[in-house]
C-alpha positions as CSV (number, residue, x, y, z in Angstrom):
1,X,95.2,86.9,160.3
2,X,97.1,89.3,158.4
3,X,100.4,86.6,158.1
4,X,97.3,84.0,157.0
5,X,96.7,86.8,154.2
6,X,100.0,87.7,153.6
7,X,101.2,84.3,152.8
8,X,98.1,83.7,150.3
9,X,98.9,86.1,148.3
10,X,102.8,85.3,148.4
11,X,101.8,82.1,147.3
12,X,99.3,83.3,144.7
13,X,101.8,85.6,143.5
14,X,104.4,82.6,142.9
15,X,101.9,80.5,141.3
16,X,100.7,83.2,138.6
17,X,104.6,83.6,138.3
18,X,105.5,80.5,137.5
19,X,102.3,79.9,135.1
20,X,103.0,82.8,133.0
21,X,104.6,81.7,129.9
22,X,107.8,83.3,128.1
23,X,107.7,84.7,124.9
24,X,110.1,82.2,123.2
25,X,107.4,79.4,124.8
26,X,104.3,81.3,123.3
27,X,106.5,82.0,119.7
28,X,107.5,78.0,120.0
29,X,103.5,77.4,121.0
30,X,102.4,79.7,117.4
31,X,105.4,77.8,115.6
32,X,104.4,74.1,116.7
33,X,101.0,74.7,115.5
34,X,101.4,76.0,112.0
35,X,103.7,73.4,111.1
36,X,100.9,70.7,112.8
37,X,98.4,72.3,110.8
38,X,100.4,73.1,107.5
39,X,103.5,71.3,107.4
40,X,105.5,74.6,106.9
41,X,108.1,77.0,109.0
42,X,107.4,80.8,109.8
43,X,109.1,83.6,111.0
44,X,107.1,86.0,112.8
45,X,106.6,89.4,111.4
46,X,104.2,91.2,114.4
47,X,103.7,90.0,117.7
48,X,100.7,91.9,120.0
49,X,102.0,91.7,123.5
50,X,99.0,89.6,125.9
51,X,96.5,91.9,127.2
52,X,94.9,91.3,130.7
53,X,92.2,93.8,129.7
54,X,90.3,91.3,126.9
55,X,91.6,87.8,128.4
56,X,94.8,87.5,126.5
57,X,93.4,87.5,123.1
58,X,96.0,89.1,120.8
59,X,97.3,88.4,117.2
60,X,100.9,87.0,115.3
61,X,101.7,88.0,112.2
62,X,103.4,85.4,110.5
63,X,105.3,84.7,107.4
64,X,105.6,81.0,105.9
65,X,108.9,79.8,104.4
66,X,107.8,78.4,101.5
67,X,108.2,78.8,97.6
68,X,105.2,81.3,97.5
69,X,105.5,82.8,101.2
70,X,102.2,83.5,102.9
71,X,102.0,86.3,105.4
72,X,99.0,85.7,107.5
73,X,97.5,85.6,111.0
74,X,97.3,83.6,113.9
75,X,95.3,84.4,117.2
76,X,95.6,83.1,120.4
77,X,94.4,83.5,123.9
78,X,95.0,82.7,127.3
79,X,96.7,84.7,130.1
80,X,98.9,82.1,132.0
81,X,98.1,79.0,129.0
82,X,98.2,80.1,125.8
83,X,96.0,78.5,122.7
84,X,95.6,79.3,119.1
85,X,92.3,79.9,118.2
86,X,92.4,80.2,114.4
87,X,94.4,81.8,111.6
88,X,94.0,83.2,107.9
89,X,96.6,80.8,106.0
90,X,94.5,79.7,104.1
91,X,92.5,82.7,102.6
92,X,95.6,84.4,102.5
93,X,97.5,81.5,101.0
94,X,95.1,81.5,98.2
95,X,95.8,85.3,97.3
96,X,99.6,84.9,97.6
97,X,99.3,82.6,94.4
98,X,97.6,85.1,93.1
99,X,99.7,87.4,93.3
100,X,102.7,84.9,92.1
101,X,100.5,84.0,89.1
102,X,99.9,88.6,88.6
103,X,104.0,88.7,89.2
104,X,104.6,85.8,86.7
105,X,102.4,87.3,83.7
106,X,103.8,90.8,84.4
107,X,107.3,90.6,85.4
108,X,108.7,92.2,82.2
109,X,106.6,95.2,82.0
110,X,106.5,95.5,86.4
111,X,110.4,95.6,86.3
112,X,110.4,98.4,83.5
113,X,108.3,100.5,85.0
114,X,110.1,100.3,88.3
115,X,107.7,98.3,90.6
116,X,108.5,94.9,93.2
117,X,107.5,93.1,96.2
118,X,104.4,93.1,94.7
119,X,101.8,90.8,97.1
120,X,98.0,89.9,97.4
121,X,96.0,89.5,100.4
122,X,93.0,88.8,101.3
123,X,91.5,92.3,103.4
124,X,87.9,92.6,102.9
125,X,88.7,92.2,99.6
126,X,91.7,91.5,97.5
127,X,94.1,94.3,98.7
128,X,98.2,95.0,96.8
129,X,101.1,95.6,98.7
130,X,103.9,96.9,96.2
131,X,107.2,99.1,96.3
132,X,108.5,101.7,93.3
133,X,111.5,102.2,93.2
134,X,111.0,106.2,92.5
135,X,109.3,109.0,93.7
136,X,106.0,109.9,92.5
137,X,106.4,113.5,90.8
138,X,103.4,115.0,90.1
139,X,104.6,117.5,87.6
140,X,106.4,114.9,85.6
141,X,103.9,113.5,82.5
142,X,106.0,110.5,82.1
143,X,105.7,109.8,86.1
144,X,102.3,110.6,86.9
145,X,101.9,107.6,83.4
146,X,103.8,105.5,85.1
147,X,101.3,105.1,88.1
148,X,98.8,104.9,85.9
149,X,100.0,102.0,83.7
150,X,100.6,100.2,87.0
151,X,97.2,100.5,88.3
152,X,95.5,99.0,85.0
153,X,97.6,96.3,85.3
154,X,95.5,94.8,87.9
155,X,92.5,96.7,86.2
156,X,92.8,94.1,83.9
157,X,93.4,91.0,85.8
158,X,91.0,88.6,87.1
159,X,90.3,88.4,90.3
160,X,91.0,92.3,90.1
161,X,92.4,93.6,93.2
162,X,90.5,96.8,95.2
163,X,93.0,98.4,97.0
164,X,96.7,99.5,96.5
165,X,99.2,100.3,99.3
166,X,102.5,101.4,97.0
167,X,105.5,102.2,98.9
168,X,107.8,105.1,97.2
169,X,111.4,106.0,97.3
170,X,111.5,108.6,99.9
171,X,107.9,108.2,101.9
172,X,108.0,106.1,104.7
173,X,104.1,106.2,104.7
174,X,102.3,104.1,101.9
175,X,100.5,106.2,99.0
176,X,96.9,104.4,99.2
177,X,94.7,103.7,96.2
178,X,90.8,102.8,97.3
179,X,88.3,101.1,94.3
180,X,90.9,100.7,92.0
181,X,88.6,99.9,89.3
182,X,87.5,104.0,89.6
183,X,91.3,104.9,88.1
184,X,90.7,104.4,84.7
185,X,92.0,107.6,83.3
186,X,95.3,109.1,84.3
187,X,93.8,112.4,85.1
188,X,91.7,110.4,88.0
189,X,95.2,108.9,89.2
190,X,96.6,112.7,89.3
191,X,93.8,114.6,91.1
192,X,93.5,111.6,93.7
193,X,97.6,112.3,94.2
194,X,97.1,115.4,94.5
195,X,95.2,115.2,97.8
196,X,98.3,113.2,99.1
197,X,100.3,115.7,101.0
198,X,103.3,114.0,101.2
199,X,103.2,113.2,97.6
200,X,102.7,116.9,96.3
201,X,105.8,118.1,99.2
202,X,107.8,115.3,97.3
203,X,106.6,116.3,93.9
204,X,107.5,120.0,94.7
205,X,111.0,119.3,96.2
206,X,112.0,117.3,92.5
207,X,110.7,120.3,90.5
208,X,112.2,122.8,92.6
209,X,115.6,121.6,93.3
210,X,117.3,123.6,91.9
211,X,115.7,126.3,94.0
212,X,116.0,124.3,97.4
213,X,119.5,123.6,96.4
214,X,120.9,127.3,96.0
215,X,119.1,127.7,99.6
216,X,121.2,125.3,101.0
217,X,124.2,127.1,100.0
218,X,123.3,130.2,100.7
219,X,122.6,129.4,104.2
220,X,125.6,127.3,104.5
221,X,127.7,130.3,103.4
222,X,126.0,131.9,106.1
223,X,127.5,129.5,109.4
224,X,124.1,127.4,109.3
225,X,123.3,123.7,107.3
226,X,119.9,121.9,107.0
227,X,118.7,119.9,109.6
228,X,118.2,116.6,107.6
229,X,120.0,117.7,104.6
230,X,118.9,118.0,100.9
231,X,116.5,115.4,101.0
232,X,112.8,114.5,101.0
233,X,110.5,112.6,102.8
234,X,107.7,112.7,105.4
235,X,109.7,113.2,108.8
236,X,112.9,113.9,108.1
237,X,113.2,116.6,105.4
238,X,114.6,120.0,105.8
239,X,111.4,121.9,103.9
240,X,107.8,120.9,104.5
241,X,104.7,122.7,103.3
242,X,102.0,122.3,105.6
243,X,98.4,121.6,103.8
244,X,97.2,125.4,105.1
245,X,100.0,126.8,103.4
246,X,99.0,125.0,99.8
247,X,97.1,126.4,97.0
248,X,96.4,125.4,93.7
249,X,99.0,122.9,94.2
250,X,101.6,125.4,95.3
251,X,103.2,126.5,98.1
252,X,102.0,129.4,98.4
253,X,101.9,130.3,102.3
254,X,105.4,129.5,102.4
255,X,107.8,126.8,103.6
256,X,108.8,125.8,107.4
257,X,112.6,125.3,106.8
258,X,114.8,123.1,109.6
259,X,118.3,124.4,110.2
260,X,120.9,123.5,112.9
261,X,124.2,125.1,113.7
262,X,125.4,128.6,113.2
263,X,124.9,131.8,115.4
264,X,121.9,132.7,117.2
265,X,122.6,136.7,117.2
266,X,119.7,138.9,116.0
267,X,122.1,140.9,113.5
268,X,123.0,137.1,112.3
269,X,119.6,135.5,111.9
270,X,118.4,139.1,110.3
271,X,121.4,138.2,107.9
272,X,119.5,134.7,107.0
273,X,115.9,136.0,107.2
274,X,116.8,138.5,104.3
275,X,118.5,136.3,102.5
276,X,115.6,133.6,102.4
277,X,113.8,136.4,101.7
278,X,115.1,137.2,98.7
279,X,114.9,133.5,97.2
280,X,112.2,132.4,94.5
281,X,110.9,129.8,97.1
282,X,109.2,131.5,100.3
283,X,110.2,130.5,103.4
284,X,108.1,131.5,105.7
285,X,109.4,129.8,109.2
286,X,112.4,128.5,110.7
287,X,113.2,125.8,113.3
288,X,116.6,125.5,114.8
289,X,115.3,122.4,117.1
290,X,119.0,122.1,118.4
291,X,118.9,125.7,119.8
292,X,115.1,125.5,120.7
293,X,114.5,128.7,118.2
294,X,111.3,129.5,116.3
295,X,111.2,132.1,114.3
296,X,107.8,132.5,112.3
297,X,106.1,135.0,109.6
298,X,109.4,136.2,108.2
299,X,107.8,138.4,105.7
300,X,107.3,140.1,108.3
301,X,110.8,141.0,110.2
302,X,112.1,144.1,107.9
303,X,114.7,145.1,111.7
304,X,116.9,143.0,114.0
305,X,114.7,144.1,116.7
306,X,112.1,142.3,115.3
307,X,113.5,139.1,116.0
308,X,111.6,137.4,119.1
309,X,113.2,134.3,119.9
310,X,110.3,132.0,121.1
311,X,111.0,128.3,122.3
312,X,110.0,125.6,119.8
């Protein structure tokens, strides 16, 4: 009885084997079906891996190769024999000329300001995908302006778009504008940045940088460098201000500051503590991730001995 059970389920085994399809035959099986339905090529931008948990139904994001490209959706289903069940070319194809049309009327005015890859979709309403080719600064007139003549551009165009995703310089994470029709006045655009942490760290870093750059010598002098460097961002940046450590638009709880290299002493790192100390920015921790160091509330440490190496 137990080889008779045995050798089912070898033989099941085999046979849910051999019906399960690779992923170049499933890409070949979304590829065949677009250019059935469409008469166009793709290349496929997401691809959800099948799921046994909801019967294989997962979703392709796709981008057409065509004078306007179209990124949409396909969705399939089927654990061992895939299908596509539907897509969104054509809703999304209709925004994507949209958008050309927006790019077409604009272009002049979208390349002085500093803005591209500027694309409609169709996401519960019309949403905007766009890069700019700067940071935001928040305590720049002339850039805080510059978002704001960007916005009315679609606040005057027709079908007006309701959402913004804008990509900046240095944030890896989209800045996102909701109800675009409510930023009508440039204050509005500024108070609604100013709720965007990584904006106001990046808007802080430009007007300080002078500041953050005599830190980085100082420290350097001392045996130490930053961890990412002078630069700015959202994970890789050498001085972040956490949100409970901002008021009034300031950094006023003090900065976490990333270092690497240099001794690990307690006579040495009281060296560096008083010499953040003494700078116009306040620092108020430090991680050295390569030595697993923490030091926190330097304000605090007036004595070598008060330096208590904790594990980050």
């Amino acid at each position: 009885m137990k080889k008779r059970i045995v050798v089912w389920f070898l033989l099941v085994s085999m046979l849910a084997l051999t019906a399960c399809e690779s992923e170049q035959q499933v890409n070949q099986i979304v590829r065949d079906y677009v250019k059935k339905e469409y008469g166009v090529g793709v290349t496929i931008e997401e691809r959800e891996d099948v799921n046994e948990g909801n019967g294989g139904d997962r979703t392709f994001v796709l981008k057409s190769k065509e004078e306007i490209p179209v990124t949409f959706e396909v969705y399939l289903k089927g654990l061992f024999s895939t299908s596509v069940t539907g897509d969104t070319y054509k809703k999304q194809k209709k925004q994507a000329i949209s958008g050309r049309k927006f790019f077409n009327k604009n272009k002049k005015e979208l390349s002085t300001l500093g803005f591209s890859d500027v694309e409609f979709s169709d996401r519960e309403g019309i949403q905007v995908t766009a890069s700019y080719d700067k940071d935001i600064n928040l305590y720049d007139e002339k850039s805080v302006n510059t978002i704001y003549q960007f916005i009315q551009l679609f606040n005057t165009y027709k079908p007006a778009p309701e959402t913004l995703s804008l990509k900046t310089k240095s944030i890896e994470v989209p800045v996102e504008f909701k109800g675009l029709s409510r930023f009508r006045e440039k204050g509005i655009v500024k108070r609604m940045l100013f709720q965007d942490l990584h904006v106001v760290n990046v808007s802080l870093f430009q007007r300080d940088f002078d500041k953050f750059k005599a830190i980085e010598e100082g420290v350097e002098r001392r045996g130490y460098s930053l961890e990412f460097g002078l630069t700015v961002g959202v994970f890789d940046q050498s001085f972040y201000c956490f949100e409970e450590n901002l008021l009034a638009h300031e950094c006023t709880g003090g900065y976490l500051i990333g270092l690497k290299g240099g001794k690990t002493d307690k006579e040495s790192l009281f060296d560096l503590v008083r010499f953040l100390k003494s700078q116009p920015i306040r620092i108020s921790n430090i991680a050295f991730h390569d030595h697993g160091i923490y030091l926190e509330k330097l304000d605090q440490i007036n004595h070598p001995d008060q330096i208590v190496i904790d594990p980050d």
